[in-house]
C-alpha positions in Angstrom: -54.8 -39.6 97.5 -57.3 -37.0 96.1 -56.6 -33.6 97.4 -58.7 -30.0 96.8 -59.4 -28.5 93.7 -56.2 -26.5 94.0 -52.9 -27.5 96.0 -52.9 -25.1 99.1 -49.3 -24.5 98.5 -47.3 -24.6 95.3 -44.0 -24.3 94.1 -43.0 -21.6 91.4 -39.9 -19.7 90.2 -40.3 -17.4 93.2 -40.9 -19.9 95.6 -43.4 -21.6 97.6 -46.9 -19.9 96.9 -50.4 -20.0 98.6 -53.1 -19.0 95.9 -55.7 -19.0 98.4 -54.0 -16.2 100.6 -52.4 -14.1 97.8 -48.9 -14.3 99.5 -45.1 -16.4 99.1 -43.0 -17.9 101.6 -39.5 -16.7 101.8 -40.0 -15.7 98.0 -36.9 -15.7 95.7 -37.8 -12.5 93.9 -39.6 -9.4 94.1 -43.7 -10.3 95.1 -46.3 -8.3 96.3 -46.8 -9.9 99.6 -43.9 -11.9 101.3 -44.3 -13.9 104.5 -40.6 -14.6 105.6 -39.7 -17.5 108.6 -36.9 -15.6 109.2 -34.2 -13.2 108.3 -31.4 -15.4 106.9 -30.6 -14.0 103.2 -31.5 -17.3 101.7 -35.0 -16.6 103.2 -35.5 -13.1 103.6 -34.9 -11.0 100.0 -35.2 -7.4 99.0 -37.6 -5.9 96.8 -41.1 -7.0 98.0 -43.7 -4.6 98.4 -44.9 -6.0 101.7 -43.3 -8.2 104.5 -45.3 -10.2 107.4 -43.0 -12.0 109.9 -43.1 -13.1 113.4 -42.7 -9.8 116.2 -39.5 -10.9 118.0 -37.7 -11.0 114.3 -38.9 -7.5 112.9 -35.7 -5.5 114.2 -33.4 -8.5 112.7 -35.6 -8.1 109.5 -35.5 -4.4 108.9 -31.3 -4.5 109.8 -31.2 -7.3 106.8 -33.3 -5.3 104.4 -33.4 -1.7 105.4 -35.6 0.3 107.9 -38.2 1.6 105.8 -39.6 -1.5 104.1 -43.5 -2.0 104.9 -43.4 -5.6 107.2 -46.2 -6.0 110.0 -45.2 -8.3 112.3 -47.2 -11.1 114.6 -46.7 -13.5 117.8 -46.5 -16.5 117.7 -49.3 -18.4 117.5 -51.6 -15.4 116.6 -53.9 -16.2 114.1 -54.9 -13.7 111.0 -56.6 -14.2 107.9 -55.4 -13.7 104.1 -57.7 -13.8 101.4 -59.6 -17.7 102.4 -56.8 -18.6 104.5 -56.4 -18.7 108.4 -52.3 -18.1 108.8 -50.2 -18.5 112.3 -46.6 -18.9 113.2 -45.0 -21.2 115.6 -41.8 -21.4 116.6 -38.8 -23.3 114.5 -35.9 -22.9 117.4 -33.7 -21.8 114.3 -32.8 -18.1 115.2 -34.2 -15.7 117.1 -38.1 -14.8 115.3 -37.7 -18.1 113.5 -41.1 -19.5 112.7 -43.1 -22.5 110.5 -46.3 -21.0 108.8 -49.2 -22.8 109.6 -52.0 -22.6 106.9 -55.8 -23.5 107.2 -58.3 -23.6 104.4 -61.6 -24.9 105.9 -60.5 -28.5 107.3 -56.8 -28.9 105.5 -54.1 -27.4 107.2 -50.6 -27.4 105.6 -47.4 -26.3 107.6 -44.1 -24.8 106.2 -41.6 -25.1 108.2 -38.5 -23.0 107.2 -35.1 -24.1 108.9 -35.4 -25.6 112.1 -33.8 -27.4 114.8 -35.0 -28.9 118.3 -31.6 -28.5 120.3 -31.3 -26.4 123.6 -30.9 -23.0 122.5 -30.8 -19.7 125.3 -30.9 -17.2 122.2 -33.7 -18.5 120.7 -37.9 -19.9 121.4 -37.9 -23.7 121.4 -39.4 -25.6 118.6 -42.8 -26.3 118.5 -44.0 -29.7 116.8 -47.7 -27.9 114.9 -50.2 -31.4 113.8 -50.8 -30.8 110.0 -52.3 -32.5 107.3 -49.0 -31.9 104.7 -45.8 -30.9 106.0 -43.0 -28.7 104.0 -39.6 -29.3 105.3 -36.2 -28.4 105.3 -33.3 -31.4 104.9 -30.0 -29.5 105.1 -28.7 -32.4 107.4 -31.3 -35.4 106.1 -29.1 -38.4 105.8 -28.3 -40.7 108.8 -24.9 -39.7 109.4 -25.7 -36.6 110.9 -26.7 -37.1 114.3 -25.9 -34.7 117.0 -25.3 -35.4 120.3 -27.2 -33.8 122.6 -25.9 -33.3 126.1 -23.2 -31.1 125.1 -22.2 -27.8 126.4 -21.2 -25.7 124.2 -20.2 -22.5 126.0 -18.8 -24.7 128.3 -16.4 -26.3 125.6 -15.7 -22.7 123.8 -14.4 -21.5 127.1 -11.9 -24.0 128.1 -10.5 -23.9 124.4 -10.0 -20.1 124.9 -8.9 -20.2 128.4 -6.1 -23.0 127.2 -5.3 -20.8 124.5 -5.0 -17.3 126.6 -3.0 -19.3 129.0 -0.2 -19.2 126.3 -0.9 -15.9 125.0 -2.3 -17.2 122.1 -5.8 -15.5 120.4 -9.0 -18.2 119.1 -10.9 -16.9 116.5 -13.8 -19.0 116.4 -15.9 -18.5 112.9 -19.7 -18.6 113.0 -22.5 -16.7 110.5 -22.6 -13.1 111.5 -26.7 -14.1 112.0 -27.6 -16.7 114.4 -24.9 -18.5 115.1 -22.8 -15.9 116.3 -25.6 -14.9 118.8 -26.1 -18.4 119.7 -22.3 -18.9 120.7 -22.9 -15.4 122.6 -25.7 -16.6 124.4 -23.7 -20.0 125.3 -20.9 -18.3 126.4 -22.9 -15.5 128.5 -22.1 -17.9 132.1 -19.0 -18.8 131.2 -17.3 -15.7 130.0 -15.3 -13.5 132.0 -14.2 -10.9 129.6 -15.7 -9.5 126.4 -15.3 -11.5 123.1 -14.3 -9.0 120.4 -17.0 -9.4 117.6 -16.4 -8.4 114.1 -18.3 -5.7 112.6 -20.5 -7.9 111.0 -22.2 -9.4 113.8 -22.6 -6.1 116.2 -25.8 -5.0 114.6 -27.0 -8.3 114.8 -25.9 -8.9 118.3 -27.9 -5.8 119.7 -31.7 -6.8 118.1 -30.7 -9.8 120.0 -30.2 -8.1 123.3 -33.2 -5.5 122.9 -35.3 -8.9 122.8 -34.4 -9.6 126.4 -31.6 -12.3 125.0 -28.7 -12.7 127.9 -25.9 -12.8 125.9 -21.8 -12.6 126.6 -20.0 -9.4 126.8 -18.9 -7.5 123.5 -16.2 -5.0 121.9 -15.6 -4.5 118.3 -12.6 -6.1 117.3 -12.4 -2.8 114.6 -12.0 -0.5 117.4 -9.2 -2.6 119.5 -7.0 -2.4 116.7 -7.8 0.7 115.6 -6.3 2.0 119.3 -3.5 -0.2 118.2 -4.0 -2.5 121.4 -1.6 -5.6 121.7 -4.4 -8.3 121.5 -3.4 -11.8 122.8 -5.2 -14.2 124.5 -8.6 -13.1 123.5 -11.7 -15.0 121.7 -12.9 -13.5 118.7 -15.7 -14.0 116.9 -16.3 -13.8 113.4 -17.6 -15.0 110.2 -15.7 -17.4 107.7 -15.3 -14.5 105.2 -12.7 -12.4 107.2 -10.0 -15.1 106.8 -9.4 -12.6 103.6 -8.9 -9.7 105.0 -6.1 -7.3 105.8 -6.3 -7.2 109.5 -5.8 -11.3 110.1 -2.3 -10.6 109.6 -2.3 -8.1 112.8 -3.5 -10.0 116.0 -0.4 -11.9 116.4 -0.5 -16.0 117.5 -4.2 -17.5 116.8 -5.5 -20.9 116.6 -9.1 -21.0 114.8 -12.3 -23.1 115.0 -15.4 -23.1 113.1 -18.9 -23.7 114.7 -21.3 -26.1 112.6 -22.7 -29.3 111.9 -20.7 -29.6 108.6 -17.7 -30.4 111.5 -19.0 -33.9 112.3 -16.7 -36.5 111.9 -13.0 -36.6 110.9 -14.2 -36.3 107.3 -16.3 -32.8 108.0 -16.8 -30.3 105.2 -13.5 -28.0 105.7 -12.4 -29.3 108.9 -8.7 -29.5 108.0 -9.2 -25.6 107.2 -9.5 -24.8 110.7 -7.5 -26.0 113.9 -10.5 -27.2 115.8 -14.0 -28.1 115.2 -17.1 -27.5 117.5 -20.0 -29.5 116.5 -23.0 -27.0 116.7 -26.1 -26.6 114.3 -28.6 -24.5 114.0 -30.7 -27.5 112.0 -32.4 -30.5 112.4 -30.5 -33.6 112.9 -31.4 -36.9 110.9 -33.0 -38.0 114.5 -34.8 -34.7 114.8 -36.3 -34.4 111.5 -37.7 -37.8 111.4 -39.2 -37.5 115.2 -40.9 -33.7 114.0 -42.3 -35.1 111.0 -43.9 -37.9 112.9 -45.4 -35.7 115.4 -47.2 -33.3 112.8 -48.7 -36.7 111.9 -48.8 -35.6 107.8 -49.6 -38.2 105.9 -47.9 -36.3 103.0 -44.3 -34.7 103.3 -42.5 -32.5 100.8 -38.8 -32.3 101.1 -36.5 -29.1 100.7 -32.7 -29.4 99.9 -31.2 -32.6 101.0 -34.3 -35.5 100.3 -33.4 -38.6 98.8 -32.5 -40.0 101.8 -35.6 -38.8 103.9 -37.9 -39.3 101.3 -37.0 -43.0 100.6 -37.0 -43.3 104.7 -40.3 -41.7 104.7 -41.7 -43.7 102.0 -40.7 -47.3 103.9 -42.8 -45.9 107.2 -46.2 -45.6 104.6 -45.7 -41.8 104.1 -46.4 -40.1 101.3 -43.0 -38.4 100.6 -42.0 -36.3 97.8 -38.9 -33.7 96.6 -40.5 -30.2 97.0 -40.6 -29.9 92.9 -43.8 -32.4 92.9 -45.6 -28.7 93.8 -44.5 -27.3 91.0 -48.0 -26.5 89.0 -47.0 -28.1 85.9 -46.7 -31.6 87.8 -50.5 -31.4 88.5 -53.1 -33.0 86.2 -56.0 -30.4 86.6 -59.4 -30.9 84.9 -62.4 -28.5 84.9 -64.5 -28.7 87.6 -62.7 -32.0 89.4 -60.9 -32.7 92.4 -57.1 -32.3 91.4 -55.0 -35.7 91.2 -51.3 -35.3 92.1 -49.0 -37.6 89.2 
């Protein structure tokens, strides 16, 4: 395949780069001009001198980075221009102001697509499948073995596990990422829930961008401040990330059975299910199914993997697609020659 004189897109130390608009996706390191997909720390980094993200994200962005950087935001689907380049964002159903970048030069048009997912989601905008000529994505869960199952209700299952629990006066302590997935179990929980979930401190912050977007999410009280009043706490839910298993206060809140919420808990053999006392199956990515059914609907005939991608890009390449690992865009894996049309090795 013979593409344009210059890759739209290429892959450098700081990230993925777009020559013809001057600006980085989700850069690694300080740049001049940063679009972000959304404000996970992975993605989103300190330091750049400007910030473009999606509207419904800005508040999330500015509490992960600080309130006076310079980020102009946009709605979905909005089109603006940088440098020769027509840019838009569409919806990746990740977290809340999670979007793909879509990329136009003249005829060619080249989607990133960030994290996504295509389950059900009340704290979030749905995915949007975007047509494209090349497709960037993510692969966190690209092998076959994960494959969620779709019909199930979470907030549904959360809630009987903590009403079995409160029945015997014992506390859950359910684990999720302070960003996202913590608002997502909120948001799951919000018709079920008949009593505030105690969050940690962490999440709070988080948890109120959420609701200024219009998000309906559960009841909340700091967990800080019930045991700062010294309150007996039993049969309650809380919420909280991983990391607080190390801290002083887990030691204070009396009987407790704990669960963590994630894809990594599929299967008996889940990444650091024998850590927690129950497992709830619930990602914020793409499945195997998913990522294989998106890809197909952008109809690119060339796909560039990100994280996990031996076992996509070997699928891929069976079906007639051009698939490669996202290091094929680095520059030096380009054979340019003055004044010709540029030849990928």
């Amino acid at each position: 395949m013979i593409l344009h004189a210059s890759p739209l897109i290429t892959w450098t130390e700081k990230g993925l780069y777009c020559e013809s608009g001057g600006f980085y996706i989700d850069p690694h390191r300080k740049v001049d001009l940063a679009l972000i997909t959304h404000a996970h720390s992975d993605h989103a980094r300190r330091g750049s001198l400007k910030y473009i993200c999606v509207n419904s994200g800005l508040e999330l962005l500015k509490a992960r980075l600080g309130q006076k950087i310079s980020v102009k935001g946009f709605n979905y689907r909005e089109t603006f221009e940088l440098g020769d380049v027509k840019v838009s964002f569409h919806s990746a159903g990740h977290i809340l102001g999670s979007a793909q970048v879509r990329i136009q030069r003249g005829h060619e048009v080249w989607v990133a697509s960030g994290d996504y997912k295509r389950d059900r989601d009340p704290s979030c905008d749905p995915f949007e499948s975007v047509p494209c000529d090349t497709f960037i994505t993510e692969a966190t869960f690209g092998t076959p073995k994960f494959i969620w199952e779709k019909d199930l209700e979470h907030g549904r299952m959360i809630h009987e596990w903590w009403s079995e629990n409160s029945s015997q006066g014992r506390n859950c302590i359910l684990f999720g990422y302070s960003l996202g997935k913590a608002q997502r179990i909120l948001a799951e929980l919000a018709p079920f829930a008949h009593r505030p979930v105690l969050i940690h401190d962490t999440i709070h912050e988080l948890t109120e961008c959420y609701r200024r977007e219009g998000r309906n999410l559960a009841q909340t009280k700091l967990l800080k401040d019930r045991l700062e009043d010294n309150d007996e706490i039993g049969g309650e839910l809380i919420l909280a990330p991983p990391s607080i298993l190390t801290e002083k206060w887990i030691g204070r809140i009396g009987q407790y059975q704990t669960a963590f919420a994630s894809g990594w808990m599929q299967g008996s053999g889940g990444f650091g299910r024998s850590r927690y006392d129950k497992g709830f199956v619930m990602s914020d990515h793409a499945d195997w199914n998913d990522l294989n059914r998106t890809i197909s609907e952008t109809g690119a005939k060339r796909v560039y993997v990100q994280h996990r991608d031996g076992a996509l890009i070997r699928h891929l390449k069976l079906k007639g697609i051009d698939a490669r690992p996202i290091e094929d865009l680095k520059p030096i894996n380009h054979d340019v020659q003055s004044g010709q049309n540029l030849r990928l090795i």
